[in-house]
C-alpha positions, 0 to 999 in steps of 0.5 A: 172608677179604677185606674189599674182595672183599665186592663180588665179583662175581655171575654176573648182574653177570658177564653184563651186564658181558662183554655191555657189554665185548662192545660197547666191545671190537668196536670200537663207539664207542656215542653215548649217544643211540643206541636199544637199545630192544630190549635192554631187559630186568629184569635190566639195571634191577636191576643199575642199582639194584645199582650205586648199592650198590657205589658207596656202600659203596666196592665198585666204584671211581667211574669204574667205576660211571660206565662201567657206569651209563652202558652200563645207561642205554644198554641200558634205552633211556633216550636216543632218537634217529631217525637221520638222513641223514648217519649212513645215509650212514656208511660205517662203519654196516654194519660196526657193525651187523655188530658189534652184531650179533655183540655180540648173539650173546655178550650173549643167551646169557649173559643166557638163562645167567644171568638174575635167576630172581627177578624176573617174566618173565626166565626163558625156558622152556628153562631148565627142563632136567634135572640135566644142564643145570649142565654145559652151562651151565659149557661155554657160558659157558666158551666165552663166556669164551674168546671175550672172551680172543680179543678182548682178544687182538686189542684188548689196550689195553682195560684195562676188558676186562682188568679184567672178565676178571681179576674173573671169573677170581678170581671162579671161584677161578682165581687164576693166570688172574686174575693173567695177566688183571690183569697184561696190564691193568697192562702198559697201565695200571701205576697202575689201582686194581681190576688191583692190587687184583685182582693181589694178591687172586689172589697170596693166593688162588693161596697158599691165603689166606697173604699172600705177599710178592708179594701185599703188594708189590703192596697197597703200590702200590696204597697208592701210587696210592690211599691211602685204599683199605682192602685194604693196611692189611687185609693188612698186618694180616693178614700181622702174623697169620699171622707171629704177631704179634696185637698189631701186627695189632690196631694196624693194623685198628683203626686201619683200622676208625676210618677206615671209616664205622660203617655201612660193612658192610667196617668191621663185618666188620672189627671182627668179625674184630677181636672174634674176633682179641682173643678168640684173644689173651684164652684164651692169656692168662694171666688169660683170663676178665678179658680175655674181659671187657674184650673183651665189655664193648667188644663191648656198648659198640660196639654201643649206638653201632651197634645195626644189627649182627645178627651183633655182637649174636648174638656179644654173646648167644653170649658172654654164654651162655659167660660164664655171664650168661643174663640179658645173653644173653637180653637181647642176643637180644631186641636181635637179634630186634627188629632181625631183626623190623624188617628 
């Protein structure tokens, strides 16, 4: 269980980010007045509100974001231009539109893969297929998959190319891929944040969720590079855990979680984690029942300062029905169903 991963990445974030990565691999030096009308889609404008998500919660780093909001804007057409004389005497012109042309072969194919089926108009008809249609779809985009490899084989100082390709990787649960991926972005670029932090999320993954000594290793120099970032101190606690030492874990995610913003969704999964974690030390406790209690009293007393956790509210409403308490319960559960009314 991950508190930085909460942002990984969806299969439609996947195709618009190989299709721009595409782009910036081949070579093409787009100029932010260039006219890609034509690649206008609703996909793209989703994504484009999406994003504003993932910057605000501290799921995709700023520069990131930058980069991608910059590619959308592009790809929705929002700057024009008419060329001019000196741009169709470019030498370099066909050799672009050869490329984009080639970009446009790996880009529309995973868009027909894996378009928002939610939103009116981008499901092309021949996605309606039988039960096969799964297994060619896998093939198809491991196929796209291998031909960004061969690109970044041939354009290896691209570290946002190595980083997309690290995220799918572990995205597909393929941690020794995404551990190759993200060690070859390091090679050009040792001090990168989201390569770190992919390296160590892949050195957990590859150990079956144990946080490994390598794994923490390479959270510390994350923390170098950025010391506000919250997945070391998340598994430096988590490490403390799985040693057997609750009381240091809970030290260290407390005083995590005070640092996070109290609407930040990672700060309220932490605290649940935290809840769950105090509950585990209470029933092994000599004296379980006063200090389920004083957990319950802190869950309650947390929610009235945050009373937008659904899912704190239903722990609370749980807790109070183990407690033999029907009243606090039923009342806890009017919180959450005004809550669920209201959203």
């Amino acid at each position: 269980m991950t508190v930085a991963a909460a942002v990984f990445v969806a299969l439609a974030t996947a195709a618009l980010g190989a299709g721009g990565v595409m782009i910036l691999l081949a070579g093409r030096r787009s100029r932010p007045e260039e006219d890609h009308a034509g690649l206008r889609s609703h996909y793209a404008r989703a994504r484009l509100a999406e994003l504003e998500d993932d910057a605000a919660s501290g799921l995709l780093p700023s520069e990131e974001a930058e980069s991608e909001r910059r590619l959308l804007m592009r790809l929705l057409g929002r700057s024009r231009r008419e060329p001019t004389a000196d741009d169709l005497r470019s030498p370099g012109l066909v050799a672009r539109l050869a490329v984009l042309a080639g970009v446009l072969a790996i880009a529309i194919p995973i868009y027909l893969l894996f378009g928002r089926p939610d939103l009116a108009g981008t499901v092309p008809p021949r996605r309606e297929r039988p039960a096969a249609e799964p297994d060619a779809r896998a093939q198809e985009f491991a196929a796209l998959m291998n031909r960004l490899e061969q690109v970044l084989a041939a354009h290896p100082e691209r570290v946002d190319g190595w980083r997309l390709l690290a995220r799918l990787r572990l995205d597909q649960e393929r941690p020794q891929e995404a551990l190759r991926a993200a060690r070859a972005g390091l090679a050009q670029a040792p001090q990168d944040p989201t390569l770190l932090w992919i390296a160590g999320e892949a050195l957990i993954q590859k150990a079956g969720g144990r946080v490994t000594p390598a794994a923490l290793l390479a959270f510390e120099r994350l923390a170098r590079v950025k010391p506000d970032h919250p997945a070391p101190r998340y598994y430096r606690g988590l490490a403390a855990l799985q040693a057997g030492k609750p009381e240091e874990a809970l030290a260290i995610w407390h005083q995590l979680a005070d640092s996070l913003d109290p609407q930040d969704p990672r700060r309220q999964q932490l605290e649940r984690e935290i809840a769950r974690v105090e509950m585990m030390k209470a029933v092994r406790s000599g004296n379980p029942g006063a200090a389920i209690a004083q957990m319950v009293e802190r869950l309650r007393a947390r929610l009235e300062k945050d009373p937008d956790d659904a899912e704190g509210w239903a722990m609370l409403a749980r807790s109070y029905e183990v407690m033999g308490r029907p009243a606090d319960a039923l009342h806890a559960l009017r919180r959450l169903e005004t809550l669920l009314a209201g959203a």
